[in-house]
N, CA, C and O of each residue as an XYZ file, in Angstrom:
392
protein
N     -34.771      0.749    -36.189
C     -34.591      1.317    -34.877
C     -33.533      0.498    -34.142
O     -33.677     -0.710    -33.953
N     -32.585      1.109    -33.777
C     -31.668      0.442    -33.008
C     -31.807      0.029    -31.435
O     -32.367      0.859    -30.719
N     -31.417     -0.989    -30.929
C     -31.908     -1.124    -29.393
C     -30.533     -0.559    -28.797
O     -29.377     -0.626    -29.214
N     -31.185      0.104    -27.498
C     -29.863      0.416    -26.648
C     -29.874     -0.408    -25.656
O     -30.907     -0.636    -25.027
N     -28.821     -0.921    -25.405
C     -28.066     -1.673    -24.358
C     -28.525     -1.568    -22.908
O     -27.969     -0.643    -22.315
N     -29.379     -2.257    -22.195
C     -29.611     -1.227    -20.666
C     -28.199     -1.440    -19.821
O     -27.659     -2.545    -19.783
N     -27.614     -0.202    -19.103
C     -26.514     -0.718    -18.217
C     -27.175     -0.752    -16.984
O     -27.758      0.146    -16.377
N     -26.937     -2.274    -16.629
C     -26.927     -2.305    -15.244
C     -26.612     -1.403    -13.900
O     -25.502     -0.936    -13.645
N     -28.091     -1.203    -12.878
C     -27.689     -0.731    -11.807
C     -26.065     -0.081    -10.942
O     -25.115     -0.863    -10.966
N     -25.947      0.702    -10.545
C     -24.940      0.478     -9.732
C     -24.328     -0.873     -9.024
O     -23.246     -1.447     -9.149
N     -25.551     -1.141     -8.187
C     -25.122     -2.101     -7.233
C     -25.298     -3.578     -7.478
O     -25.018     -4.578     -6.818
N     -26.073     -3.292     -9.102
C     -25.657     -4.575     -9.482
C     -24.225     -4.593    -10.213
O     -23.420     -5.439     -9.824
N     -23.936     -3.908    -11.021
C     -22.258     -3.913    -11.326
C     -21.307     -3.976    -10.256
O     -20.197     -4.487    -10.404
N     -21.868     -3.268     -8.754
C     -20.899     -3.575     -7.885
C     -20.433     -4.954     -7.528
O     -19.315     -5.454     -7.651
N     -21.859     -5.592     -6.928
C     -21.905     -6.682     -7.074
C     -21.279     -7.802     -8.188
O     -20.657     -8.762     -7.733
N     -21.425     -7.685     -9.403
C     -20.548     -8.414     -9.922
C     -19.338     -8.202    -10.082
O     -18.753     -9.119    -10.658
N     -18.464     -6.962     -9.667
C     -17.601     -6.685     -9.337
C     -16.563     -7.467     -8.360
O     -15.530     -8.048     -8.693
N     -17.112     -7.322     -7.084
C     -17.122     -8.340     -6.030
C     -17.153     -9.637     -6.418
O     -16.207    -10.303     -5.999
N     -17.930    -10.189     -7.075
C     -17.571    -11.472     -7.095
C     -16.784    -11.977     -7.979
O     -16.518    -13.152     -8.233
N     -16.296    -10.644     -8.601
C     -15.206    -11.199    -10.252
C     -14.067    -11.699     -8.967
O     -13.506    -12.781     -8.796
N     -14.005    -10.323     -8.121
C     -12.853    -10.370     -7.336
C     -12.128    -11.238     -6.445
O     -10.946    -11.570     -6.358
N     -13.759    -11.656     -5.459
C     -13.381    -12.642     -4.532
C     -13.631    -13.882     -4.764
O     -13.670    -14.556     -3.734
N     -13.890    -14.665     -6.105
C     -14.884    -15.384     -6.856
C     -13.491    -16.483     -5.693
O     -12.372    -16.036     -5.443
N     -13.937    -17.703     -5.256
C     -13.390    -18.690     -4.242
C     -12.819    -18.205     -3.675
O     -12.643    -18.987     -2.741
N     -12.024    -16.930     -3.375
C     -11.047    -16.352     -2.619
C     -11.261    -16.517     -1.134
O     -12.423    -16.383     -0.750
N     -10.515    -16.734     -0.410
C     -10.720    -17.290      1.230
C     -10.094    -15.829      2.137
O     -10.208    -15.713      3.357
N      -9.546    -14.977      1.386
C      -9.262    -13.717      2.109
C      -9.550    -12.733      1.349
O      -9.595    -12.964      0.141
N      -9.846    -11.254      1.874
C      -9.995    -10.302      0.876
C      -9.565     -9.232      1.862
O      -9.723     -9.252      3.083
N      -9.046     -8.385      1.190
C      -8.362     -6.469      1.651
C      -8.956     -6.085      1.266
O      -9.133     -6.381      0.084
N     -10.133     -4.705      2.125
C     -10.593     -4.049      2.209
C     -10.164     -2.787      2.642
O     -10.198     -2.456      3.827
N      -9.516     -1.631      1.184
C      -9.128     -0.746      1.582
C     -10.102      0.370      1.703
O     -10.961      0.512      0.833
N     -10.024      1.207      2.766
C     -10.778      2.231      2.650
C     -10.073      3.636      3.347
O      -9.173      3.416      4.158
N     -10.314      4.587      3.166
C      -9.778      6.190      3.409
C     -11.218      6.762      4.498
O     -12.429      6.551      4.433
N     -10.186      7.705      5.635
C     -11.191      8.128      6.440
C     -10.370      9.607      6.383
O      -9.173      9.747      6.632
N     -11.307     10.662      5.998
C     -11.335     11.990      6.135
C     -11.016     12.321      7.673
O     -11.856     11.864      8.448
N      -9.969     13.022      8.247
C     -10.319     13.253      9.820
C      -8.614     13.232     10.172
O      -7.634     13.145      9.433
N      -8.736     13.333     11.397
C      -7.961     13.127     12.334
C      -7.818     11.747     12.797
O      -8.745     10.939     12.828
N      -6.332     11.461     13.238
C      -6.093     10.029     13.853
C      -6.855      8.985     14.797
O      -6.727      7.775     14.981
N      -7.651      9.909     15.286
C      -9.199      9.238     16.076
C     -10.066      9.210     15.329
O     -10.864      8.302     15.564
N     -10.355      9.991     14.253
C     -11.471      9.305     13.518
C     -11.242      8.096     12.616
O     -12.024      7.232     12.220
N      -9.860      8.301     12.393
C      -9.430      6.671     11.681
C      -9.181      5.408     12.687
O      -9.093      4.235     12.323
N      -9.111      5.768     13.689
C      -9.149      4.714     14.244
C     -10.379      4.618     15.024
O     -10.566      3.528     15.565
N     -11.093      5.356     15.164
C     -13.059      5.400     14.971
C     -13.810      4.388     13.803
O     -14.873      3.767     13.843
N     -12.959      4.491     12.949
C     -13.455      3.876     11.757
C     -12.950      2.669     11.693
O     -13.718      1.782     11.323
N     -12.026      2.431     11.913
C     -11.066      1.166     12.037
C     -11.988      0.242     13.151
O     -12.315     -0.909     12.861
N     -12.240      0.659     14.013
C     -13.138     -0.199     15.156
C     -14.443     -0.224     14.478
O     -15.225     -1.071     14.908
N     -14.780      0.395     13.676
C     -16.082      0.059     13.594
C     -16.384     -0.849     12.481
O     -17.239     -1.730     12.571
N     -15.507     -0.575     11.176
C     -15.304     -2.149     10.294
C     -14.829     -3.439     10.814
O     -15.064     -4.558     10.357
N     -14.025     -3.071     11.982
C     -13.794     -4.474     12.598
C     -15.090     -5.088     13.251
O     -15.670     -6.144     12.998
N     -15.391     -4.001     14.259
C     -16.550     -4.815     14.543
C     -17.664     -5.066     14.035
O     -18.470     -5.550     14.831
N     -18.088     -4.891     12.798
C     -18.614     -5.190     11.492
C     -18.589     -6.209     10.992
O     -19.567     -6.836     10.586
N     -17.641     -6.477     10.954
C     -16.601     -7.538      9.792
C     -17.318     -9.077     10.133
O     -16.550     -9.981      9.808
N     -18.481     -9.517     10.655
C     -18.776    -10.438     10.654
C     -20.322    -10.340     10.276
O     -21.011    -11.326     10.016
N     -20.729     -9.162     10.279
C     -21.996     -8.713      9.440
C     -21.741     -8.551      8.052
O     -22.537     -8.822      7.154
N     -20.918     -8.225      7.956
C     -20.816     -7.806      6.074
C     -20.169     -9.272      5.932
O     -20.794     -9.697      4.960
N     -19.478    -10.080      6.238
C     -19.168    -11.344      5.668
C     -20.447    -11.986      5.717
O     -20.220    -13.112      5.276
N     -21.528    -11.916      5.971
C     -22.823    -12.820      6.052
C     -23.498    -12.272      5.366
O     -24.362    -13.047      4.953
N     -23.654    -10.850      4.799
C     -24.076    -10.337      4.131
C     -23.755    -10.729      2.327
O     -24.511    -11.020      1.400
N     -22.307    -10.562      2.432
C     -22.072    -11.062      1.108
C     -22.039    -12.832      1.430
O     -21.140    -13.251      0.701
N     -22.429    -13.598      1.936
C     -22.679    -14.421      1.293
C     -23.518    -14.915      1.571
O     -23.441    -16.095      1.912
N     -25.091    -14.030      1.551
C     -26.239    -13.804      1.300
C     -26.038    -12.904     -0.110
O     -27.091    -12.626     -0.683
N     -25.297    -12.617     -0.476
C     -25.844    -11.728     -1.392
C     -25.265    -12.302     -2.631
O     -26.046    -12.365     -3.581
N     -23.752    -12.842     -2.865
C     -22.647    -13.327     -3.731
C     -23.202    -15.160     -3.326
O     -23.224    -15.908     -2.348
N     -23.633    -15.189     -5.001
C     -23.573    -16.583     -5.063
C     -22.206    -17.358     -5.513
O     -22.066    -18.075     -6.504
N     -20.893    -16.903     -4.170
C     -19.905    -17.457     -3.978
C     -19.759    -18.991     -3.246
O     -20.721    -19.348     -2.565
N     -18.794    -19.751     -3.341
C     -18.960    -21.414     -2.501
C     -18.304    -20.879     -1.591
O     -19.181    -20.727     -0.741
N     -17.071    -20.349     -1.014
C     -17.090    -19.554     -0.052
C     -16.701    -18.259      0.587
O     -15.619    -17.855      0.162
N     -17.085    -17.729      1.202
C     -16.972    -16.178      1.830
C     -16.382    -15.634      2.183
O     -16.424    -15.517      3.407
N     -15.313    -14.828      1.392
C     -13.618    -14.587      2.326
C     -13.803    -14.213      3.605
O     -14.827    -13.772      4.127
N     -12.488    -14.466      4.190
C     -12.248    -13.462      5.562
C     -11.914    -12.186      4.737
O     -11.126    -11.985      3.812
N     -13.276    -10.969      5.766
C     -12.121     -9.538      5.319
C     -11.527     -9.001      6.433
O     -11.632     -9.105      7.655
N     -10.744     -8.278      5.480
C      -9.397     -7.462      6.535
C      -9.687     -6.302      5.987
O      -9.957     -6.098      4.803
N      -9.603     -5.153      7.287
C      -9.613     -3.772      6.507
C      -8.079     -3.132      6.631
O      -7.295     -3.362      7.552
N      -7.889     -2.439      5.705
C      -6.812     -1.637      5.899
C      -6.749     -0.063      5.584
O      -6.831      0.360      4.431
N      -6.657      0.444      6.265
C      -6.427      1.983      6.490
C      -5.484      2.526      5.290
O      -4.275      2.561      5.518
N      -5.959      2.951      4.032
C      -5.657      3.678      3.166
C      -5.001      4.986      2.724
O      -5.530      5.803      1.970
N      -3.461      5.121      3.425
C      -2.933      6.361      3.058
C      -3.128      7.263      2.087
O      -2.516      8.331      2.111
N      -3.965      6.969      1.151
C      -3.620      7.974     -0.366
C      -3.872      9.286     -0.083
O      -3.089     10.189     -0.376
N      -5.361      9.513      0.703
C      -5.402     10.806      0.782
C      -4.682     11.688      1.596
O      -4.539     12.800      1.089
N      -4.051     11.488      3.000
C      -2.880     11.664      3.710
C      -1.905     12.759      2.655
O      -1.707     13.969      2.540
N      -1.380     11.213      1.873
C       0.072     11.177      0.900
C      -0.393     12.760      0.186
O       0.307     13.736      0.458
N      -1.279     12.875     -0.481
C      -1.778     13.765     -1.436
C      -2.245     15.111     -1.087
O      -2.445     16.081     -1.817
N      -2.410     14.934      0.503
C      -2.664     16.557      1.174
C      -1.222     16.688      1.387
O      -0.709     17.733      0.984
N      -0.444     15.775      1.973
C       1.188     16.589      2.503
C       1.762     16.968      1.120
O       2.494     17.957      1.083
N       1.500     16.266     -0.066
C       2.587     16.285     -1.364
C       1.639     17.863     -1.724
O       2.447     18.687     -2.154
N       0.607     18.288     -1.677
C      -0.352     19.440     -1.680
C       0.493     20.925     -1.042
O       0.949     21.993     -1.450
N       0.312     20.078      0.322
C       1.213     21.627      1.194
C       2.432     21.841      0.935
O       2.866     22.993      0.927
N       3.512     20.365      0.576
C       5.076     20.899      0.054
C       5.164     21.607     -1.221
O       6.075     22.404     -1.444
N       3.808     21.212     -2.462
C       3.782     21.860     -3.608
C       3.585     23.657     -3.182
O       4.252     24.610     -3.584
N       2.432     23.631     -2.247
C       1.765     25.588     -1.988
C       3.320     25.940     -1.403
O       3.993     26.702     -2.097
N       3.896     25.427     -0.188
C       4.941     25.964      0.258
C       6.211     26.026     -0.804
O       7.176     26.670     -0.394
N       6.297     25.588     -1.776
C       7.599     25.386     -2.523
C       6.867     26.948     -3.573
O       7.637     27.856     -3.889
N       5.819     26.982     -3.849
C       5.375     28.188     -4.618
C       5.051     29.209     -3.923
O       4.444     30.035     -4.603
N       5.233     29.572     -2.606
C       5.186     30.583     -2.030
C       6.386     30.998     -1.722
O       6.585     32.190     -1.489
N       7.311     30.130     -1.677
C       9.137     30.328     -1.813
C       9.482     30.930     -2.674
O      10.317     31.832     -2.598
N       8.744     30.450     -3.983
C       9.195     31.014     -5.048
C       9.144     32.545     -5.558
O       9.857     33.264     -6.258
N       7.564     32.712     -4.629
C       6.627     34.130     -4.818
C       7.638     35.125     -4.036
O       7.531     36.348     -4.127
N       8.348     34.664     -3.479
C       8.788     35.220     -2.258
C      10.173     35.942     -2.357
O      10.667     36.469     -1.360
């Protein structure tokens, strides 16, 4: 009988994830994407900031790191980039239809 491998939890792979990443690191970028309009990203933007000293205590309560980066968030264009490159693709094929 062969044994199967258990894979670890989500959030435990996340977790070691995280700490592959920030393993002594004294800063870390935190990118993230907000669905919405320019107020909801900057809705979101205020609210990881004012966060940002709960989740640093958090991970290091949680990451048996020596010490706890500073994070920084940064506002993640991709999905933006990928709806406009979306509408020039429909509009360039409705040119064509046309």
């Amino acid at each position: 009988m062969t044994r199967t491998r258990r894979r670890p939890h989500r959030p435990e792979r996340l977790a070691a994830l995280i700490q592959a990443t920030l393993a002594d690191g004294t800063h870390a970028t935190v990118r993230f994407s907000v669905l919405g309009d320019d107020a909801a990203k900057e809705n979101a933007m205020a609210g990881l900031a004012s966060s940002r000293g709960f989740l640093r205590t958090y991970l290091a309560r949680t990451l048996p790191l020596r010490t706890t980066p500073e994070l920084h968030f940064v506002l993640d264009r991709g999905l933006d980039h990928a709806a406009r490159i979306d509408a020039i693709l429909d509009k360039l094929k409705q040119e064509e239809q046309s």
